[in-house]
C-alpha positions as CSV (number, residue, x, y, z in Angstrom):
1,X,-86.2,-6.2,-1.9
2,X,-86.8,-2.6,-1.5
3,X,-90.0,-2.2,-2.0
4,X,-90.2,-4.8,0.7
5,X,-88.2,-3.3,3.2
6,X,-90.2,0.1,2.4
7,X,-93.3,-1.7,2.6
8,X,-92.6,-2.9,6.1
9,X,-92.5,-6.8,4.5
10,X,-89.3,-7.7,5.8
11,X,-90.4,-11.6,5.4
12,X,-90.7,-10.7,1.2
13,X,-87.5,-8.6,1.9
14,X,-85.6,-11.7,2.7
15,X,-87.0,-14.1,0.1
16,X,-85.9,-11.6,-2.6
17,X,-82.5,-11.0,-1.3
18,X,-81.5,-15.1,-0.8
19,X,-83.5,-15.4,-4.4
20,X,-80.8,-12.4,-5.9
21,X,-78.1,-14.0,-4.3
22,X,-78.7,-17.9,-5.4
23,X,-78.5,-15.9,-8.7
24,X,-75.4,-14.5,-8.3
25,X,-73.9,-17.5,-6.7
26,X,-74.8,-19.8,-9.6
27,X,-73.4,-17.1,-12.1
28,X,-70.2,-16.1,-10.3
29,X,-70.0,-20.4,-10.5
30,X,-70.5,-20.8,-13.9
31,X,-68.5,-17.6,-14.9
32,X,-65.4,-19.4,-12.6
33,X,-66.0,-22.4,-15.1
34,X,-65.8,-20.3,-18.2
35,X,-62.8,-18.3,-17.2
36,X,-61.1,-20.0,-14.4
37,X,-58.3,-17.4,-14.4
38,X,-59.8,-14.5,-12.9
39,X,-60.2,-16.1,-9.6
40,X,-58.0,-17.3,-7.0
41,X,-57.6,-20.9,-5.9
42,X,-56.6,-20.0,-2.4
43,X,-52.8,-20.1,-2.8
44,X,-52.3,-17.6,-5.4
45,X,-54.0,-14.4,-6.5
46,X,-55.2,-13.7,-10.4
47,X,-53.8,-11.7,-12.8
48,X,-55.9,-8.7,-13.0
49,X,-56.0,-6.1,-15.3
50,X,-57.1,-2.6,-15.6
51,X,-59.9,-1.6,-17.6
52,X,-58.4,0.7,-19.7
53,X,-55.4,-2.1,-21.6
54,X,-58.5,-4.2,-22.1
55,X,-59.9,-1.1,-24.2
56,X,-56.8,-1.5,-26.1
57,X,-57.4,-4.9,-27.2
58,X,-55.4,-6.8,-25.2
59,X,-56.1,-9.9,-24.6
60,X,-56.6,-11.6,-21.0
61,X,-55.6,-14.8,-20.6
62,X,-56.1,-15.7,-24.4
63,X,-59.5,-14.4,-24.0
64,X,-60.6,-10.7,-25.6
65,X,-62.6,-7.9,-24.0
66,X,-65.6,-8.7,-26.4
67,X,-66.2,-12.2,-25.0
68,X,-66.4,-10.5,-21.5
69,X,-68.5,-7.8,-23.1
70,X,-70.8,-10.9,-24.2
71,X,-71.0,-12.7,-20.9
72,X,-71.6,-9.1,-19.2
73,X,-74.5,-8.5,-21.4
74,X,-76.0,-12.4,-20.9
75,X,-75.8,-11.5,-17.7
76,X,-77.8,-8.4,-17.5
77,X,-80.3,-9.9,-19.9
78,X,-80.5,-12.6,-17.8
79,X,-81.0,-10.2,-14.7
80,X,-82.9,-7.4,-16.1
81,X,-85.9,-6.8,-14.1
């Protein structure tokens, strides 16, 4: 998308953005399937917690840190350009 915009090729510039963000549509989707929790159905927020308790193994939910860490990384594997 950059290079597109630098390039003056604001037609390529806009492909690659609505291409990214089909992407990250579909994964924030199937990452609301597989964890449900940490988003909010409209009439109540999630739980959220900071960073740092995960660090001390604490789970979220019933799920761990390291499942997270797992998805994470499928994700930027998935994404890595």
């Amino acid at each position: 998308m950059v290079d597109g915009v630098e390039a003056g090729n604001f037609d390529t510039a806009e492909h690659t953005m609505r291409t990214h963000l089909r992407a990250v549509f579909d994964d924030v989707e199937r990452i609301k399937a597989k964890s449900p929790q940490l988003f909010s159905n409209g009439s109540e927020r999630p739980t959220r917690k900071v960073v740092s308790s995960w660090e001390r193994g604490d789970a979220v939910n019933g799920e761990y840190p390291d499942q997270l860490r797992k998805d994470i990384a499928e994700f930027v594997s998935q994404h890595a350009r």
